[in-house]
C-alpha positions as CSV (number, residue, x, y, z in Angstrom):
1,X,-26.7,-106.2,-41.4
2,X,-26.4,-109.8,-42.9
3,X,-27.5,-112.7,-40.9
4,X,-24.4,-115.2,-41.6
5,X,-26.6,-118.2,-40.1
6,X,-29.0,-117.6,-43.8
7,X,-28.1,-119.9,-47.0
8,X,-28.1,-117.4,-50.0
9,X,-31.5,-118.1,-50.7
10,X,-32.3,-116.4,-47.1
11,X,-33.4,-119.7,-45.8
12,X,-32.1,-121.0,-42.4
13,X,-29.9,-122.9,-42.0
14,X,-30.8,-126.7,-40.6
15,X,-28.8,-128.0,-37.9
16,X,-26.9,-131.4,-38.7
17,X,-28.9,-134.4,-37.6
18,X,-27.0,-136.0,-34.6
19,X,-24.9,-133.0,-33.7
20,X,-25.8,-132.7,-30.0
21,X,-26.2,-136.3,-29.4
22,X,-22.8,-136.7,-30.8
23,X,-21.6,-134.3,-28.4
24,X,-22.6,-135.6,-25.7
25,X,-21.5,-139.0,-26.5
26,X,-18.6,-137.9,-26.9
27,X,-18.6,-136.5,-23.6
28,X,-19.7,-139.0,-22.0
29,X,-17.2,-141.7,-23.6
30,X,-14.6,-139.6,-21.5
31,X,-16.4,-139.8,-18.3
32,X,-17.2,-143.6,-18.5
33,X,-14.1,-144.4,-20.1
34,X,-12.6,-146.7,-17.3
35,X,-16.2,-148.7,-17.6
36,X,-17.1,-150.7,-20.3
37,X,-19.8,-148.0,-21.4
38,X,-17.5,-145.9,-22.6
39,X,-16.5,-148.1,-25.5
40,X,-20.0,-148.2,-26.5
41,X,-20.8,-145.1,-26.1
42,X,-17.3,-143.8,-28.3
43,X,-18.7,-146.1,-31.2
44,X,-22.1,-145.2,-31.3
45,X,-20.7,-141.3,-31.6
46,X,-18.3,-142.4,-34.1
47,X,-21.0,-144.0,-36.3
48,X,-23.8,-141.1,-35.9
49,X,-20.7,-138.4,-36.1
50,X,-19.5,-140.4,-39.9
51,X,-23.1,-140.0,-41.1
52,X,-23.2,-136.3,-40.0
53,X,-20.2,-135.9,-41.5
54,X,-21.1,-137.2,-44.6
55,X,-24.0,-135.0,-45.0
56,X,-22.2,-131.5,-44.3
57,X,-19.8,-132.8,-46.5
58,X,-22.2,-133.0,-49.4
59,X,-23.6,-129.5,-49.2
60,X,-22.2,-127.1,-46.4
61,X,-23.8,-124.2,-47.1
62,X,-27.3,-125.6,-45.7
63,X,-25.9,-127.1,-42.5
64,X,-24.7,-125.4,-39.6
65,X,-23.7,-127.3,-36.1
66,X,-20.7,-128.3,-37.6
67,X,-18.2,-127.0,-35.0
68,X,-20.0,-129.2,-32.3
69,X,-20.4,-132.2,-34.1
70,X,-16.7,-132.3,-34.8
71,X,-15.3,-131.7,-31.3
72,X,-18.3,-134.4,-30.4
73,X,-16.5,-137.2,-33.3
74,X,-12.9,-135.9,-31.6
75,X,-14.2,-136.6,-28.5
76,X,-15.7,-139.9,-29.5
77,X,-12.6,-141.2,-30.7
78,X,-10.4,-140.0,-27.4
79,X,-13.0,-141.9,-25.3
80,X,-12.7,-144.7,-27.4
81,X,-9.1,-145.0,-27.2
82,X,-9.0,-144.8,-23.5
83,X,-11.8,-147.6,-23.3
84,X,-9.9,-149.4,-25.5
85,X,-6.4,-149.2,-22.8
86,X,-8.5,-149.4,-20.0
87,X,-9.8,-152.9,-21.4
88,X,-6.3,-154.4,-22.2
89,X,-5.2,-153.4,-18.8
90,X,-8.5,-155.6,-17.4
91,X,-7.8,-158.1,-19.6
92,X,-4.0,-158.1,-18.8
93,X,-4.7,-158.7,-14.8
94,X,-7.4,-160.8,-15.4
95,X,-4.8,-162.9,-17.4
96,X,-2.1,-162.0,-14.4
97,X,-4.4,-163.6,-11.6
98,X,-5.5,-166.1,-14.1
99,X,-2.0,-167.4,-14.0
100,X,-1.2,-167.2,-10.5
101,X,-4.3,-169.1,-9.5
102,X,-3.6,-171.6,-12.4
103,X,-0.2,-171.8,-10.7
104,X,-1.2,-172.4,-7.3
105,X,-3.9,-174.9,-7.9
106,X,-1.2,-176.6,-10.0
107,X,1.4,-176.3,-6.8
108,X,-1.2,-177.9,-4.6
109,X,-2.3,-180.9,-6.6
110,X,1.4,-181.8,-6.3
């Protein structure tokens, strides 16, 4: 029986570099996603995940891992984007109170 995790040259195969830790910042960029961390952690994942990428890319038959770091970059970039909402919505109350205290100290000057 063939072992389908051997290059033709019966070598084994290398896992990507990154693959895990791309995985689990992806994951992780979900969890902390209302926090600032999460935006962070989503771009760091994005940026290992690209090089990864890259490299399976280039030659695909010596790589395996490749399932895991993909659903790590798609995870990466869903983390990111709910970091990113999450900030405007900060920055939108922080511009909402901003305003009404603006407002008031204005109102009591008068």
């Amino acid at each position: 029986m063939e072992n389908l995790s051997q290059t033709p040259s019966n070598q084994p195969k290398a896992m990507l570099p990154n693959a895990t830790a791309v995985l689990v910042l992806g994951i992780c960029s979900i969890v902390f996603g209302c926090l600032f961390v999460g935006l962070i952690l989503g771009i760091i994942g994005l940026v290992l995940g690209n090089k990864s990428r890259k490299l399976y890319k280039e030659n695909p038959a010596i790589w395996e891992g490749y399932n895991q770091l993909n659903a790590g970059w798609i995870m990466s970039i869903i983390g990111l984007a709910i970091s990113a909402l999450y900030t405007i919505y900060y920055i939108f109350w922080i511009v909402i109170f901003g305003a009404a205290a603006a407002s008031f100290w204005n109102m009591s000057q008068m």
